[in-house]
C-alpha positions, 0 to 999 in steps of 0.5 A: 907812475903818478910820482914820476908823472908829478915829479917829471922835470922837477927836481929837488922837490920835498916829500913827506912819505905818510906810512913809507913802510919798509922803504920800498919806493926809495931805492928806485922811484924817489931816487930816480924823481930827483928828490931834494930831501925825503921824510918818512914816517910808519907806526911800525919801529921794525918797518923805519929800521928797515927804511933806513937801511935800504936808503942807506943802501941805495945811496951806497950802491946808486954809482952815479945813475940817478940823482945825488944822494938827498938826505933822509929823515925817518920818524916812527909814528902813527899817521892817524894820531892828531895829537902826535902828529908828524908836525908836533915830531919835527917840531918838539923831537931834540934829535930833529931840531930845528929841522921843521922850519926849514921844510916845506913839502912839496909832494905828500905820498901816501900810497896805500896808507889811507886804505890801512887806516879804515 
């Protein structure tokens, strides 16, 4: 409810997804919102695995219902870190360079992560 309500005619916003877990939000909610490009992060190698899978399946299978496809980045790490922050990632990791002067976010979601961490 709340991403389509601060997504609502506003398309090719940026998101930074803290703890985006298995990717479940992809397929349906930020697909539809019209997402211009999408970072997600998780502590768990197996959930980021999974994430990108199903982004991959949702881009394969949308057949034109919702937005064009928008790109996706995944990062394993841990949202509580302070000294290995998503920001130090996307600054410092060679597979993503350059990457981070490039993005701004215009929306940060982090659904339940907030609740797990404490």
């Amino acid at each position: 409810m709340l991403i389509g309500e601060y997504t609502y005619r506003r398309e090719g916003l940026s998101v930074l997804d803290l703890c985006c877990g298995k990717g479940g939000d992809i397929a349906q909610k930020w697909k539809k919102a019209r997402i211009g490009h999408y970072v997600g992060s998780d502590l768990s190698k197996t959930a980021v695995a999974e994430a990108k899978e199903r982004h991959k399946q949702a881009l394969k299978n949308d057949r034109g219902r919702y937005a064009a496809d928008f790109p996706a980045i995944f990062i394993v790490a841990d949202a509580s870190d302070h000294e290995n922050s998503i920001d130090h990632i996307l600054k410092t990791d060679a597979s993503l360079k350059g990457i981070r002067e490039h993005i701004t976010f215009d929306i940060v979601s982090t659904q339940f992560a907030i609740h797990y961490m404490f």
